[in-house]
N, C-alpha and C positions, 0 to 999 in steps of 0.2 A: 608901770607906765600908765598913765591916765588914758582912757577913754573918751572921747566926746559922744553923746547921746541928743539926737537932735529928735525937737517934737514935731512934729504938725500943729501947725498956729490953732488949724481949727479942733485937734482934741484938746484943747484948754477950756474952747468952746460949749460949754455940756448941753446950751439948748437949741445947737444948730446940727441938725444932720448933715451924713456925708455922702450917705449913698441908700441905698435898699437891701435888705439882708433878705436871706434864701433859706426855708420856704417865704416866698412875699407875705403872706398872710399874716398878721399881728396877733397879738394874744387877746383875751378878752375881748375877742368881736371887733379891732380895728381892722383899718380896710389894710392899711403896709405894713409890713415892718422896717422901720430904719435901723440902720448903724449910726453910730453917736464917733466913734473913734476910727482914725484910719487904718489901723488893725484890724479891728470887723471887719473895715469894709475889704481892705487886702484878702482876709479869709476868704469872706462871701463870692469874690470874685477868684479868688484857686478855685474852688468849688465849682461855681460856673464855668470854669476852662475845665477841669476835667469832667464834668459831666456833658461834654458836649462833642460832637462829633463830628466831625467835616463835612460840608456844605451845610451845615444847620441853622449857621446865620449870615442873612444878606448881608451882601459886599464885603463878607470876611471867609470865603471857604475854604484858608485854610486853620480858622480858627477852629483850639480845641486840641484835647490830648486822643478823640475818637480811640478809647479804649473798650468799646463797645465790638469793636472788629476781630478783637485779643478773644473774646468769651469761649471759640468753638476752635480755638485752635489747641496743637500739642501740649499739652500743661508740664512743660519742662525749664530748663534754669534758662535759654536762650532766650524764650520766650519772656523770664520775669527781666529780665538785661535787660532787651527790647522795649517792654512798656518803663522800665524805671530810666531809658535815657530816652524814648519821647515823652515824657514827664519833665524831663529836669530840662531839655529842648525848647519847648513849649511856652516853661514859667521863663527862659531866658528869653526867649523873643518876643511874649506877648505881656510877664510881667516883670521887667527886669528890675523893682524896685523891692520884689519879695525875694526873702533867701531861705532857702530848703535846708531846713536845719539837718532832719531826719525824714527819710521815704522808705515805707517796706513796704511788698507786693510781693501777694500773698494767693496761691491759686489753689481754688479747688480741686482736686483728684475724681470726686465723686460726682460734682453737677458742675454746669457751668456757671462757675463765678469769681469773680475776683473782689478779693479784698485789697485796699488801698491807705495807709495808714501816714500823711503826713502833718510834719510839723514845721511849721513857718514863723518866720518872722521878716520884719521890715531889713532893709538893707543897711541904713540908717541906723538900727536902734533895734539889735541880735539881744538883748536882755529880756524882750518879751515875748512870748510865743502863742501862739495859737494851733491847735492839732485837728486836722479833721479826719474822720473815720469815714470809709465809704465802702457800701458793699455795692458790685457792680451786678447786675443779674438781667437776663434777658425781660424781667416785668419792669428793671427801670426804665425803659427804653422808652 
């Protein structure tokens, strides 16, 4: 059975940006860096939802997966349940146009950290992906 794969008019686009990628800082001494495609910029923006913690940003306090609060607790299976369904929670309400192909969470025994390993893609268009890796540690904060 055929598939339809729909683009975003503007990743045809290749000299028009779409957003700001994360870290902002450009390579080579530019002041930003941009996303070119609306995949980056979907990534760039998982990223910013899960690094970000409740009340962090104006007039959204409940945005954010605050997996920052997870660091000092039980490091048990409850616990990894917990953060992987306010993860999957989060991308439903705050980006419901990204689909979670693959999510592991991952906790340290020895220090407090969490590791977070997903991979996404558009809702739209599940043939391309993007994975982000994130170690969570009381210095990101």
């Amino acid at each position: 059975m055929p598939t339809d794969i729909r683009l975003n008019a503007l990743d045809l686009a290749k000299d028009r940006a779409i957003g700001i990628d994360l870290p902002i800082f450009g390579d080579y001494g530019s002041a930003i860096k941009l996303n070119y495609t609306t995949l980056d910029q979907a990534a760039a923006n998982a990223k910013n939802l899960l690094l970000t913690n409740h009340g962090e940003r104006v007039m959204l306090p409940l945005f954010g997966c605050n997996l920052y609060k997870s660091l000092f607790e039980n490091k048990t299976e409850i616990l990894v349940d917990t953060v992987k369904t306010t993860i999957e929670d989060q991308f439903e309400y705050w980006l419901p146009y990204i689909f979670i192909n693959e999510l592991e969470v991952i906790t340290d025994q020895d220090y407090n950290k969490l590791f977070v390993s997903i991979t996404i893609s558009l809702k739209n268009n599940q043939f391309d992906t993007r994975s982000i890796q994130l170690e969570i540690t009381r210095a990101t904060i």
